[in-house]
VEXPA-165377 format. One line per field, with one value per atom (N, C-alpha, C): residue in three letters; x, y, z; residue number from 0; atom name. Coordinates in steps of 0.05 Angstrom, whole numbers, plus 5000, padded with zeros to 4 digits. Last residue first. Layout:
<rs>
rest = c(ALA; ...)
X = c(X; ...)
Y = c(Y; ...)
Z = c(Z; ...)
nr = c(NUM; ...)
atom = c(CA; ...)
</rs>
This chain:
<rs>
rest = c(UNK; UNK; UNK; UNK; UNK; UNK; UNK; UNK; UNK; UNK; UNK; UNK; UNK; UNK; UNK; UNK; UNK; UNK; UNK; UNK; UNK; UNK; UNK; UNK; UNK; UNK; UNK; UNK; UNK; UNK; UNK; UNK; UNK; UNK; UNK; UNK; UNK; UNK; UNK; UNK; UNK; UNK; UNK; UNK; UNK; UNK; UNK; UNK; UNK; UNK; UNK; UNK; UNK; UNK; UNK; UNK; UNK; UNK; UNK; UNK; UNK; UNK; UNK; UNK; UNK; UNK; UNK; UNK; UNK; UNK; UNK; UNK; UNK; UNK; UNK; UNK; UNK; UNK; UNK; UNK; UNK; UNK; UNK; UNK; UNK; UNK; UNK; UNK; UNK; UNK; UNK; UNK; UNK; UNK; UNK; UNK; UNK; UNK; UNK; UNK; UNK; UNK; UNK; UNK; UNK; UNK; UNK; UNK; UNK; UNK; UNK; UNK; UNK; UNK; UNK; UNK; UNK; UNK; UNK; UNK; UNK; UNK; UNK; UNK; UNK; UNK; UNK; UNK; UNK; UNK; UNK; UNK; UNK; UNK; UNK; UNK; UNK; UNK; UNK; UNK; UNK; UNK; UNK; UNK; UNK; UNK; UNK; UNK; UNK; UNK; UNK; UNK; UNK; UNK; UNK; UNK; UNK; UNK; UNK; UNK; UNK; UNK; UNK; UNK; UNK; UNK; UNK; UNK; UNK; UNK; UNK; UNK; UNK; UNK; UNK; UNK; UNK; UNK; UNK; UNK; UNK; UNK; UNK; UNK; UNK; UNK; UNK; UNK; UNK; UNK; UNK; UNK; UNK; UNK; UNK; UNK; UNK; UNK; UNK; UNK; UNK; UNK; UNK; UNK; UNK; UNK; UNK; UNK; UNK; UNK; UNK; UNK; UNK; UNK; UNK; UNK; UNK; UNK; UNK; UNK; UNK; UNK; UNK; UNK; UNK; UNK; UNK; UNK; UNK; UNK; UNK; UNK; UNK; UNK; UNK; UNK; UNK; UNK; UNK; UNK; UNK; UNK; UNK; UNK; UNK; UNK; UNK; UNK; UNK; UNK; UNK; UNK; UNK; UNK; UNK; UNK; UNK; UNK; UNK; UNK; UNK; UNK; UNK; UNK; UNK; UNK; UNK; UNK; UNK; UNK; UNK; UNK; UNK; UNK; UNK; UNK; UNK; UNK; UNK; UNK; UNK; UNK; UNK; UNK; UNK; UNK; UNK; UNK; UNK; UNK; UNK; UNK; UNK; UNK; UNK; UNK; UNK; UNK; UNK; UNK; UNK; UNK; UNK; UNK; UNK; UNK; UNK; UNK; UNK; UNK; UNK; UNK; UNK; UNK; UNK; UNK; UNK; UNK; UNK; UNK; UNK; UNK; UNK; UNK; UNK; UNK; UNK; UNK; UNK; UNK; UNK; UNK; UNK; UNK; UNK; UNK; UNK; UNK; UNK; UNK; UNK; UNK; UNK; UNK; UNK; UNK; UNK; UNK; UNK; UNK; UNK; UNK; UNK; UNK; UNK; UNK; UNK; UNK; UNK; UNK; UNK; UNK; UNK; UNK; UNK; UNK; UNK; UNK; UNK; UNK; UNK; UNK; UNK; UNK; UNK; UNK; UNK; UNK; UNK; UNK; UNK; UNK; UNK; UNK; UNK; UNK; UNK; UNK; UNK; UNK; UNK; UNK; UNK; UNK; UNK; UNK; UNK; UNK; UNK; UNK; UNK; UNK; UNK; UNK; UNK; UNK; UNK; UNK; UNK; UNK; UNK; UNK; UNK; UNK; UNK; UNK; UNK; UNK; UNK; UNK; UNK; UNK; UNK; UNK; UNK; UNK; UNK; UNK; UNK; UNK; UNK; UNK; UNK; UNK; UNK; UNK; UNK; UNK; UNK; UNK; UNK; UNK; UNK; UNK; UNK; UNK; UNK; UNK; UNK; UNK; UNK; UNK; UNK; UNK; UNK; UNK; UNK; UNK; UNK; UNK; UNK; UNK; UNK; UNK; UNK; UNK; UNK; UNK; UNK; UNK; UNK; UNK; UNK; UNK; UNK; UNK; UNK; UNK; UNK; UNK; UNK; UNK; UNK; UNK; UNK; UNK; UNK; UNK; UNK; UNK; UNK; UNK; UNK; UNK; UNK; UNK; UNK; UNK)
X = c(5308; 5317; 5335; 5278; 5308; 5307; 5218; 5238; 5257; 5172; 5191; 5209; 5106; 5139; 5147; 5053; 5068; 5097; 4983; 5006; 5019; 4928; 4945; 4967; 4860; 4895; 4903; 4807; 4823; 4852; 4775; 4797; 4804; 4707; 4724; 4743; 4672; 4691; 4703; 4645; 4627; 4648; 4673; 4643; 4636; 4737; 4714; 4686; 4804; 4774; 4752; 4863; 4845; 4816; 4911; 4895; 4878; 4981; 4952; 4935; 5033; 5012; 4988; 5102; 5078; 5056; 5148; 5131; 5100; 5219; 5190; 5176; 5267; 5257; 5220; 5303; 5299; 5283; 5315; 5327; 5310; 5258; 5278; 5290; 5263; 5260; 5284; 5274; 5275; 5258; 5263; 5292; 5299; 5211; 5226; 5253; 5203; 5214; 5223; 5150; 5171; 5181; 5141; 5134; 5158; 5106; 5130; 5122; 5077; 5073; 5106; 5030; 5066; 5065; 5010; 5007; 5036; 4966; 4995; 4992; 4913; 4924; 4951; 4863; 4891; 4898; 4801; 4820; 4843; 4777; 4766; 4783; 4745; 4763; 4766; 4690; 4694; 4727; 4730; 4721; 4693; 4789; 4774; 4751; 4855; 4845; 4815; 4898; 4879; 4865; 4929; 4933; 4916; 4911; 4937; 4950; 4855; 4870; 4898; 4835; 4836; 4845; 4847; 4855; 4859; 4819; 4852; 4861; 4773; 4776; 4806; 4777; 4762; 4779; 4773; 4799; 4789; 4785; 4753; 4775; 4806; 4808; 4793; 4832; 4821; 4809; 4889; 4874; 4856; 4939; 4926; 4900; 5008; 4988; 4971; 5049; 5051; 5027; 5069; 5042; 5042; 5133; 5113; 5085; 5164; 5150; 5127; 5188; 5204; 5173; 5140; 5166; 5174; 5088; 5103; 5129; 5020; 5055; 5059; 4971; 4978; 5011; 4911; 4934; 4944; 4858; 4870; 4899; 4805; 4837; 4841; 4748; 4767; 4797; 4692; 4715; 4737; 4651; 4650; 4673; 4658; 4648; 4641; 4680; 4669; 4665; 4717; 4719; 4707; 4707; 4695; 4703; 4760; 4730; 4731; 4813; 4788; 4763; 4855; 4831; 4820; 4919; 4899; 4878; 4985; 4970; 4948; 5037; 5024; 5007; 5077; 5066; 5038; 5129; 5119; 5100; 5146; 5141; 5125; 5209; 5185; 5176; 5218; 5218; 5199; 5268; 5244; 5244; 5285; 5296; 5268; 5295; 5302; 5302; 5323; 5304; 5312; 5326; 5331; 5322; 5304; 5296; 5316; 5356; 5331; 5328; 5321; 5312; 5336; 5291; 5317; 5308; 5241; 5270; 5279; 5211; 5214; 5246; 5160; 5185; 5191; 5118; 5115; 5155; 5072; 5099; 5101; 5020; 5055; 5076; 4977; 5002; 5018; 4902; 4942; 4949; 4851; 4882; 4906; 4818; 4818; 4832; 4859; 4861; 4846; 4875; 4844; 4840; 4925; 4913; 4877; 4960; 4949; 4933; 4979; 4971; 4957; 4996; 4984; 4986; 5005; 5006; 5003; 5068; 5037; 5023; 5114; 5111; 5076; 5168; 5133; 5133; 5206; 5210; 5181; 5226; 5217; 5213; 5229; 5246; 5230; 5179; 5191; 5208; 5122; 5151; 5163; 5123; 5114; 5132; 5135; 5150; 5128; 5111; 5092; 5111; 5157; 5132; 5108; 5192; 5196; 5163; 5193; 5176; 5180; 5222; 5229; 5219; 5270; 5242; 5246; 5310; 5304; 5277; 5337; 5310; 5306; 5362; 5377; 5363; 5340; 5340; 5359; 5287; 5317; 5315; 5234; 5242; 5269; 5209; 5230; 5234; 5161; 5190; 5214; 5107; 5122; 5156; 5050; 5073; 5102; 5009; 5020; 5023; 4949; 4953; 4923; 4950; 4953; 4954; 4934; 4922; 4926; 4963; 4945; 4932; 5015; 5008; 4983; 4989; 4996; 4999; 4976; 4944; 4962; 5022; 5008; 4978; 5047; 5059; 5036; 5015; 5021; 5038; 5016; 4996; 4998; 5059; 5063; 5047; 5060; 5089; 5082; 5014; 5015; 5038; 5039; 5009; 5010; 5073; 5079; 5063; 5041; 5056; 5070; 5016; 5000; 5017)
Y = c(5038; 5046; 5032; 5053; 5036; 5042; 5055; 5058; 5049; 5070; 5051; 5060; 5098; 5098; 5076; 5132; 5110; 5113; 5159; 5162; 5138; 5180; 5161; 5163; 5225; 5211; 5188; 5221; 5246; 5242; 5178; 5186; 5220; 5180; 5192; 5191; 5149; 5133; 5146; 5180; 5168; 5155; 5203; 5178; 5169; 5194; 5216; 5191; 5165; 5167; 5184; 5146; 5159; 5164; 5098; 5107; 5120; 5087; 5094; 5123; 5052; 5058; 5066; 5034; 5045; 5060; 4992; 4997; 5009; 4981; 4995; 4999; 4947; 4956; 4960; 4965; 4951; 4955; 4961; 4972; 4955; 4988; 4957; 4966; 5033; 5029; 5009; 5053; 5035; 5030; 5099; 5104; 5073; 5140; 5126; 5116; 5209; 5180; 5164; 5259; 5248; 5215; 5297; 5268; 5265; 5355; 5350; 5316; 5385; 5374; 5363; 5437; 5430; 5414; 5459; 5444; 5433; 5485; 5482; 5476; 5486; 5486; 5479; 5515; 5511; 5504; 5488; 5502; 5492; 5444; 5454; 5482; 5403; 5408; 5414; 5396; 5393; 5408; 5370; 5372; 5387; 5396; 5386; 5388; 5398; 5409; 5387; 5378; 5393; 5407; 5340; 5361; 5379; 5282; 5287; 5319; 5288; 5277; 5292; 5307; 5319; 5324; 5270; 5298; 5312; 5221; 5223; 5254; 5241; 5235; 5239; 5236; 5267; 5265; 5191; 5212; 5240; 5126; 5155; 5176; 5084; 5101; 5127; 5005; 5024; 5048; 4978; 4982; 5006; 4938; 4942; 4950; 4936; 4946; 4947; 4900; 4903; 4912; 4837; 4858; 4869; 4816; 4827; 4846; 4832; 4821; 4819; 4887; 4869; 4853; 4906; 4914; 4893; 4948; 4920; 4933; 4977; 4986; 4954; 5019; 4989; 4992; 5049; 5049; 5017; 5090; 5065; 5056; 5127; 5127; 5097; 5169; 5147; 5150; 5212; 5204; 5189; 5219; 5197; 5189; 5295; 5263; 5249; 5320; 5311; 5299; 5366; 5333; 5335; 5399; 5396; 5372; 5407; 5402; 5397; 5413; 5430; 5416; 5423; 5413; 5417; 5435; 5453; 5429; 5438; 5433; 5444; 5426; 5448; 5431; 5398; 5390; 5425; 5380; 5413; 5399; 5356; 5344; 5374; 5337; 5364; 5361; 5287; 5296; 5314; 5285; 5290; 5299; 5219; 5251; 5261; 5169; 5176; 5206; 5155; 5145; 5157; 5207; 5198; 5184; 5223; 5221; 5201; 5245; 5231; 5226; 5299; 5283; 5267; 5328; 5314; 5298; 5345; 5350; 5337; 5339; 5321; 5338; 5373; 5362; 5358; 5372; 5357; 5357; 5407; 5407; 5384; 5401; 5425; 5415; 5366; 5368; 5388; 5366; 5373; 5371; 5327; 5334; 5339; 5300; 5330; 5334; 5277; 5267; 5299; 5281; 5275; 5276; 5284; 5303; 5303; 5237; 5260; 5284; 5175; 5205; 5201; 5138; 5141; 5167; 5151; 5118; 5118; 5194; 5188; 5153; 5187; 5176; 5190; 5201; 5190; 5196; 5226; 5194; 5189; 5289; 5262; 5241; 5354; 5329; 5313; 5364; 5367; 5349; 5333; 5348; 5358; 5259; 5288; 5309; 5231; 5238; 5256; 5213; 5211; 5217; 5231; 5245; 5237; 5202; 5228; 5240; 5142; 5151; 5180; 5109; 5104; 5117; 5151; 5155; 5138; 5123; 5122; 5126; 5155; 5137; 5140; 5190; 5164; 5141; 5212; 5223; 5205; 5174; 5183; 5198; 5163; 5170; 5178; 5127; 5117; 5134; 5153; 5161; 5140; 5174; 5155; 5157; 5173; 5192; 5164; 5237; 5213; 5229; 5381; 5376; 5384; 5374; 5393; 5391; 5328; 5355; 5377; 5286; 5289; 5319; 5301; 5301; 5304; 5286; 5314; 5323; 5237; 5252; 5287; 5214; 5218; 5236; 5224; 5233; 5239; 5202; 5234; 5247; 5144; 5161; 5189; 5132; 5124; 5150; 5127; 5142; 5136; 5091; 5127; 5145; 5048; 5067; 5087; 5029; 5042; 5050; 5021; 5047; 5052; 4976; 5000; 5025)
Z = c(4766; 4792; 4811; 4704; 4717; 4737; 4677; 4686; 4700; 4629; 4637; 4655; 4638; 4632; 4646; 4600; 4615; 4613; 4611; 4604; 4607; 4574; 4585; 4577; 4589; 4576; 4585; 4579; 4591; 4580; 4535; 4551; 4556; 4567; 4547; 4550; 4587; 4584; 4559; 4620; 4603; 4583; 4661; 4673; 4645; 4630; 4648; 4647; 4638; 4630; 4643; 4634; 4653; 4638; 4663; 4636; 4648; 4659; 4675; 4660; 4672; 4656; 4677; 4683; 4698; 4675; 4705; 4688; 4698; 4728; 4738; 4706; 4745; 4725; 4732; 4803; 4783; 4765; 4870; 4849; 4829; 4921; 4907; 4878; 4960; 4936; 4922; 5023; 5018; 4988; 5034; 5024; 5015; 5001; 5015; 5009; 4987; 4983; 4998; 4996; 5007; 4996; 4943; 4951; 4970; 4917; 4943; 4953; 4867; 4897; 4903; 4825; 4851; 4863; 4778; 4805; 4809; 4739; 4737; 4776; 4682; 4712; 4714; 4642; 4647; 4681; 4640; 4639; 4650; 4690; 4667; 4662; 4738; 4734; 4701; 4784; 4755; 4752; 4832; 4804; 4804; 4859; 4859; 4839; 4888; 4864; 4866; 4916; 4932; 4908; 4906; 4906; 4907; 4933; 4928; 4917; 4947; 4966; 4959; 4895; 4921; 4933; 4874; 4859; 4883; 4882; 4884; 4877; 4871; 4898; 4900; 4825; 4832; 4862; 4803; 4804; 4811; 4837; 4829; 4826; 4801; 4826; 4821; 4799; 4789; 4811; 4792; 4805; 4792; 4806; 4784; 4796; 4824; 4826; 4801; 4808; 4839; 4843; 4772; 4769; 4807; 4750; 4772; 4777; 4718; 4709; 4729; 4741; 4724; 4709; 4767; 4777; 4761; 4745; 4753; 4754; 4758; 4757; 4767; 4733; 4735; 4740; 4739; 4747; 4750; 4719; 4716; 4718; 4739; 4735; 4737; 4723; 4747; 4727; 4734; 4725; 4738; 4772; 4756; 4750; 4770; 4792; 4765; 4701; 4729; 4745; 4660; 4676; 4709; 4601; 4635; 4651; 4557; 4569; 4599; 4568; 4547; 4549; 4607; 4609; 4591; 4605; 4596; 4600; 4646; 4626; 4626; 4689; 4679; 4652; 4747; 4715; 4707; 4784; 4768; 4745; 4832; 4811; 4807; 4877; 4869; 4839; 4932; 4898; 4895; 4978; 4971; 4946; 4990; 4984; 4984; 4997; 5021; 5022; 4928; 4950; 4980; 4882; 4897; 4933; 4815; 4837; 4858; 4762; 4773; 4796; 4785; 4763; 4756; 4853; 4828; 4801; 4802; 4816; 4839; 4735; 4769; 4778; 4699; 4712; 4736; 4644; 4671; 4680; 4602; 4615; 4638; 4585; 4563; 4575; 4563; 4585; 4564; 4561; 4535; 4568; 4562; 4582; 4562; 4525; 4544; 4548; 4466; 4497; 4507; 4408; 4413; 4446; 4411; 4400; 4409; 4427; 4450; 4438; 4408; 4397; 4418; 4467; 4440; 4427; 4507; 4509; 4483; 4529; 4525; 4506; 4583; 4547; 4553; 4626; 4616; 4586; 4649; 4630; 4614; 4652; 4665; 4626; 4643; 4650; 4666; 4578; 4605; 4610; 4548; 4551; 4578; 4533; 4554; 4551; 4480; 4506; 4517; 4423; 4448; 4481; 4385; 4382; 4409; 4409; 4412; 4410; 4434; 4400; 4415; 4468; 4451; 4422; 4520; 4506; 4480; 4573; 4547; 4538; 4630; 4615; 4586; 4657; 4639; 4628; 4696; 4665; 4650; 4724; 4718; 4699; 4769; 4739; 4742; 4813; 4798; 4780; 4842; 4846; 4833; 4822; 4814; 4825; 4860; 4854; 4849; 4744; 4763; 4782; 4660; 4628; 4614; 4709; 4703; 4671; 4728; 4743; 4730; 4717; 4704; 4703; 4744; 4716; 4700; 4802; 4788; 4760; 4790; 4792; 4787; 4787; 4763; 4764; 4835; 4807; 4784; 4870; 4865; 4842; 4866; 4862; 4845; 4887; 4860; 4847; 4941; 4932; 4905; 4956; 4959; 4950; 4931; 4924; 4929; 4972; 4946; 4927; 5012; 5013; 4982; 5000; 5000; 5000)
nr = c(165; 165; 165; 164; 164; 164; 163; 163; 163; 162; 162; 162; 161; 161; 161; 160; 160; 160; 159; 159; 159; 158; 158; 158; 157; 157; 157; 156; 156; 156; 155; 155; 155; 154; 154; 154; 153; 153; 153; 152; 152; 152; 151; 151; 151; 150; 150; 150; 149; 149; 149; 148; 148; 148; 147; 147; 147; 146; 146; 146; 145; 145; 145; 144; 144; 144; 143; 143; 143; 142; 142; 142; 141; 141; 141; 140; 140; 140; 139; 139; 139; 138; 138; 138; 137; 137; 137; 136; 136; 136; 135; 135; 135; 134; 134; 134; 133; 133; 133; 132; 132; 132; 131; 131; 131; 130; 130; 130; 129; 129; 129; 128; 128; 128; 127; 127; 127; 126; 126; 126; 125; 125; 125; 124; 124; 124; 123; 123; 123; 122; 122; 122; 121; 121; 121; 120; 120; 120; 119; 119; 119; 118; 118; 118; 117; 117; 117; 116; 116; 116; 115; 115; 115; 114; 114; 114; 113; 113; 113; 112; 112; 112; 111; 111; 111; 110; 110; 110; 109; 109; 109; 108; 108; 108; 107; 107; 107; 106; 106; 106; 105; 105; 105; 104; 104; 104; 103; 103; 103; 102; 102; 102; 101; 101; 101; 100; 100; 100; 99; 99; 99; 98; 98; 98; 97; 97; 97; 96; 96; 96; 95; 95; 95; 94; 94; 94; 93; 93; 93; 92; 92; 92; 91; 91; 91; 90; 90; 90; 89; 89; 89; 88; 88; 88; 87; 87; 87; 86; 86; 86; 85; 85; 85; 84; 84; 84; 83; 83; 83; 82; 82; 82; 81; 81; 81; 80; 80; 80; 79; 79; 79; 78; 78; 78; 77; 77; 77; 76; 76; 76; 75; 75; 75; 74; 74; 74; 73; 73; 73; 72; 72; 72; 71; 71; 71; 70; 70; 70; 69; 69; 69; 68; 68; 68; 67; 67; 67; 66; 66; 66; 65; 65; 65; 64; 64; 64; 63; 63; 63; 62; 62; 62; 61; 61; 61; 60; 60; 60; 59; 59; 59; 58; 58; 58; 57; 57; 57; 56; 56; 56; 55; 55; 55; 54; 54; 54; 53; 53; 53; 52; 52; 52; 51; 51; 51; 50; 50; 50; 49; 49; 49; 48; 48; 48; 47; 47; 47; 46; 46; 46; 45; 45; 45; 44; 44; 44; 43; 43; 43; 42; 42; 42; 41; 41; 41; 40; 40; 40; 39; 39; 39; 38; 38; 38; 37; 37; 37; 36; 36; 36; 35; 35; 35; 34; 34; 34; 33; 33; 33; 32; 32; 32; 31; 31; 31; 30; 30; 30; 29; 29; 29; 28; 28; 28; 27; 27; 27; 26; 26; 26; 25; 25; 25; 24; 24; 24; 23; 23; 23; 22; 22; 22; 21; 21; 21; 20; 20; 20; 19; 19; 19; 18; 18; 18; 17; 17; 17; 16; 16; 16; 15; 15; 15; 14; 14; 14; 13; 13; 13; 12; 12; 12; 11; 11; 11; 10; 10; 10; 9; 9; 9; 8; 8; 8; 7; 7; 7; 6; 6; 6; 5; 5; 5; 4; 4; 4; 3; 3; 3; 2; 2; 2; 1; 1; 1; 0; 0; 0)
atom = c(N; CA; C; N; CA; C; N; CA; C; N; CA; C; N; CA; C; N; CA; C; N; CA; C; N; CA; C; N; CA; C; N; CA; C; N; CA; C; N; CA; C; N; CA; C; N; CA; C; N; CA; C; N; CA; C; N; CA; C; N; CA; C; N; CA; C; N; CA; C; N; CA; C; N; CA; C; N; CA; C; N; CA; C; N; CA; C; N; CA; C; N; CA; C; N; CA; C; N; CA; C; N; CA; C; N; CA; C; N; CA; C; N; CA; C; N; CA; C; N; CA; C; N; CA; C; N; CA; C; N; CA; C; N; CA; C; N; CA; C; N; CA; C; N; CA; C; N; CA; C; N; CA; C; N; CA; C; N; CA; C; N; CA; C; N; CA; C; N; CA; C; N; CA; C; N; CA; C; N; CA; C; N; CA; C; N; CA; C; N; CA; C; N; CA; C; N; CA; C; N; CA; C; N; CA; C; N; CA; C; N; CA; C; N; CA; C; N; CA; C; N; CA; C; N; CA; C; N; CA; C; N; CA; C; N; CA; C; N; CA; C; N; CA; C; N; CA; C; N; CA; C; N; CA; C; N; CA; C; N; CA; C; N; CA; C; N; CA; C; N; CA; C; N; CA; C; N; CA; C; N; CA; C; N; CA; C; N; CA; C; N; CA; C; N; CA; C; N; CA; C; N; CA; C; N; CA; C; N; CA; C; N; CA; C; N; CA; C; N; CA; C; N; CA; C; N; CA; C; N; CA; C; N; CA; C; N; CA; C; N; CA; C; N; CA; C; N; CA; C; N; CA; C; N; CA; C; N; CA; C; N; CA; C; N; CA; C; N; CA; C; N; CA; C; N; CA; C; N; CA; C; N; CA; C; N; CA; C; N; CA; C; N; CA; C; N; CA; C; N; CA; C; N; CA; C; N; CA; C; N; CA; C; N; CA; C; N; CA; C; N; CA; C; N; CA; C; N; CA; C; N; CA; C; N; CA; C; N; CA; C; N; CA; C; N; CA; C; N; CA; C; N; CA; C; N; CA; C; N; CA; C; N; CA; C; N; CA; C; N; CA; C; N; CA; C; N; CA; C; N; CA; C; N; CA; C; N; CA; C; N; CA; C; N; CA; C; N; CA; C; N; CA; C; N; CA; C; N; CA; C; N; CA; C; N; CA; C; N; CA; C; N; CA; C; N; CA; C; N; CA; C; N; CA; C; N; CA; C; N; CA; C; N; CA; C; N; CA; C; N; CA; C; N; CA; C; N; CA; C; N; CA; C; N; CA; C; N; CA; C; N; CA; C; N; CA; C; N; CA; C)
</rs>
């Protein structure tokens, strides 16, 4: 469960503003330029992002890359173009090598809340800050993290994902 709550805040910030993931490096390989996020971090978009509510302009992690036992400052900024309301969930899946650690599905109004104090309908530009404390105990190794987001009527909002080394 604790690595639920260190996974969470990454991406409900990303999302918030267009994941708390504390594996990203900058020695992460993007493999399609055209789906990177921009900014410093690792995340990918899962597909063309033209059609997605959620543009992201920006998402960066400090330290980048993140260090266990540190605290990481995740900056993401983006635009909402439509309304996203109660209903809307989140689909979060993270393995560790081959390992399914989390697969789970998450009212994202609720996680918005919880994790940056932004609440719905959520609509226009937003830019959001959070502060993950890391633990210091993070098993080295290959992290995979997808998480798909959708509004009540199963529009994607986005999806993002990344591979990463820790």
């Amino acid at each position: 469960m604790k690595l639920t709550t260190t996974l969470l805040p990454l991406f409900i910030s990303s999302l918030a503003t267009s994941s708390s993931l504390p594996f990203f490096g900058s020695d992460q390989q993007v493999l399609d330029e055209d789906l990177k996020v921009p900014g410093q971090n690792p995340l990918e978009f899962c597909g063309k992002s033209d059609d997605y509510i959620l543009t992201i302009s920006n998402v960066d992690l400090e330290p980048n890359p993140p260090l266990p036992g540190k605290t990481l400052t995740i900056e993401a900024k983006g635009n909402f173009t439509e309304k996203v309301e109660e209903g809307a969930y989140l689909v979060l899946v993270v393995k560790y090598g081959l390992i399914r650690l989390i697969n789970q599905q998450a009212d994202l109004c609720e996680q918005m809340k919880n994790a940056v104090d932004e609440e719905c309908p959520l609509i226009g530009e937003k830019t959001i800050t959070k502060d993950v404390d890391l633990p210091k105990e993070i098993p080295p190794g290959h992290y995979t993290v997808f998480a798909d987001v959708y509004t009540e009527d199963h529009d994607k909002i986005t999806c993002l994902t990344a591979t990463v080394k820790f």
